[in-house]
C-alpha positions in Angstrom: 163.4 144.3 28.4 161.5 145.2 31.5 158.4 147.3 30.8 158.8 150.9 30.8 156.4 153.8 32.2 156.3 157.5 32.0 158.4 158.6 34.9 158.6 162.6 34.4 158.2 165.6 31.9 161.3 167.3 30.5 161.6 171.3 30.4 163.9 171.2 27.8 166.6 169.4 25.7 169.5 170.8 27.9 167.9 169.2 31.0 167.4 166.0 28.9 170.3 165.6 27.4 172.3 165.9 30.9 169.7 163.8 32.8 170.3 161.0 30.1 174.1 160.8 30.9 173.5 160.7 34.4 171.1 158.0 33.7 173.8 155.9 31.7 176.6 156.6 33.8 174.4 154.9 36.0 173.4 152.3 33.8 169.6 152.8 34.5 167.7 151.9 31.5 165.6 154.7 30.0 164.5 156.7 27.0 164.0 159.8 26.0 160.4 160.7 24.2 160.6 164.0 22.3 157.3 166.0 21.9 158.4 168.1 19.0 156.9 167.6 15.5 158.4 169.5 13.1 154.9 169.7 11.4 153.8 172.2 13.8 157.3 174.0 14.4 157.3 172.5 18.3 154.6 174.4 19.2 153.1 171.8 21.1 156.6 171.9 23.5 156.0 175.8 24.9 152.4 174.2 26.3 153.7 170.3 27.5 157.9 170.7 28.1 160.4 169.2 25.8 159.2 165.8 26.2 159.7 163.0 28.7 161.6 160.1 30.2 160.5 156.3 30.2 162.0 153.8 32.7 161.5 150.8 34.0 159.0 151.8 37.2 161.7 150.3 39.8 164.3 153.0 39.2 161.7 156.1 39.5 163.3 157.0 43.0 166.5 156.9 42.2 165.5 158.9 38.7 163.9 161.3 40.3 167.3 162.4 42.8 169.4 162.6 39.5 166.7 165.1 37.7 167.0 166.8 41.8 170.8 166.9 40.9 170.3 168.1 37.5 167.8 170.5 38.1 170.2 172.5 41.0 173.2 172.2 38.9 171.3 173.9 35.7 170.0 176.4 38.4 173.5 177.2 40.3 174.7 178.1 36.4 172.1 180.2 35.6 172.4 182.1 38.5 176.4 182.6 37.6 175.4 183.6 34.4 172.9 186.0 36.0 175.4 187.6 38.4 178.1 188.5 36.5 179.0 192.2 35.3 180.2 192.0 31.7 182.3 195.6 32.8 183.6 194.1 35.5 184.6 190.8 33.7 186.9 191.9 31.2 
């Protein structure tokens, strides 16, 4: 297996989870590093994110446009959750 580096920090496990089937649609090797310990009730994951993604250093580029990707997608939804009138959607 090719050596793997720390290629970006993960907000949450929403945004991980979708970046990692991106990533194996893709069939880019990674792996997801959660921060939580469950000694200290995840405390540690409101200061440094949910955790991170590994990869092999050749695939950061292409990484980094799928979290792009991920990142508007999870943004276009919150803003549709944001906008809608609950009176005015039933």
């Amino acid at each position: 297996m090719e050596k793997s580096e720390k290629i970006l920090t993960l907000n949450n496990q929403f945004e991980a989870t979708l970046l990692s089937q991106v990533l194996t649609d893709k069939d880019i090797p990674h792996a997801l590093i959660p921060l939580g310990d469950s000694n200290f009730g995840g405390i540690e994951q409101l200061e440094y994110g949910w955790g991170y993604l590994e990869a092999p250093a050749e695939y950061k580029d292409q990484i980094m446009i799928y979290y792009g990707e991920v990142l508007k997608a999870n943004t276009h939804a919150d803003e549709e959750v944001s906008t809608s009138d609950p009176e005015t959607d039933i």
